[in-house]
C-alpha positions in Angstrom: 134.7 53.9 44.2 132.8 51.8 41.5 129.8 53.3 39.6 126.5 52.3 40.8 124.2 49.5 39.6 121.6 49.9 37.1 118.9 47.7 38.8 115.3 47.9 37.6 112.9 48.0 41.0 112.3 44.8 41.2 115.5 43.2 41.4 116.1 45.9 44.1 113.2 44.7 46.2 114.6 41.1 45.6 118.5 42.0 47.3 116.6 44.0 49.7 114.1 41.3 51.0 117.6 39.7 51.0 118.2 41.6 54.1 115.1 40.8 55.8 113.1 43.6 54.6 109.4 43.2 54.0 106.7 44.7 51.5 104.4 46.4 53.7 102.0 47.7 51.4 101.7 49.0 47.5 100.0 52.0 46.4 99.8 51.7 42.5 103.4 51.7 41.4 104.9 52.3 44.6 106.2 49.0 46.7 107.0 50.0 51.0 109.3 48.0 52.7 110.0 47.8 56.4 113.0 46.4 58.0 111.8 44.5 61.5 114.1 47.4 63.4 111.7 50.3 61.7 114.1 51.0 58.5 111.7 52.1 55.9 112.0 52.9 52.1 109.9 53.8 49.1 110.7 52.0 45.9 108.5 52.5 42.3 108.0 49.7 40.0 107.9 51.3 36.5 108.1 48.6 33.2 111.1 49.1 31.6 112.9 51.5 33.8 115.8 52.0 35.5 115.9 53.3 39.4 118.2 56.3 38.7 121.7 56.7 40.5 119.9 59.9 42.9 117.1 57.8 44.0 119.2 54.9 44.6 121.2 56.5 46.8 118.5 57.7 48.3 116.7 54.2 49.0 120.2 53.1 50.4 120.4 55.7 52.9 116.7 55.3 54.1 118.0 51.7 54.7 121.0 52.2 55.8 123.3 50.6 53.9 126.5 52.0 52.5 127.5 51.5 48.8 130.1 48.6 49.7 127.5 46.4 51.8 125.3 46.4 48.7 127.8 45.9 46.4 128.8 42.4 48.5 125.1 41.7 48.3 124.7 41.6 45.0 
């Protein structure tokens, strides 16, 4: 198994909208998305940081996607 990305929010929120999730709302840093079948997810904007490999794999199971399927979206 590979190592994980290092993907700074944004770019996350970009391959996630990818698969028809939605920003929902923002509370200061943090950005909600929705998938249109009721997936959720929490993801923090921070300048200059990196989403670290626990909460990422934390964000992908709250959406539901394994490692491989977000390996072939990026």
């Amino acid at each position: 198994m590979s190592k994980l990305p290092r993907l700074r929010g944004k770019k996350l929120i970009a391959l996630l909208k990818r698969a028809d999730f939605d920003v929902i709302r923002i509370r200061g840093s943090h950005h909600f998305l929705q998938h249109p079948d009721g997936r959720r997810t929490v993801i923090p904007i921070h300048a200059g940081e990196h989403i670290g490999p626990g909460l990422f794999l934390k964000i992908l199971a709250d959406c539901e996607i394994t490692r491989d399927e977000f390996e072939r979206m990026l």
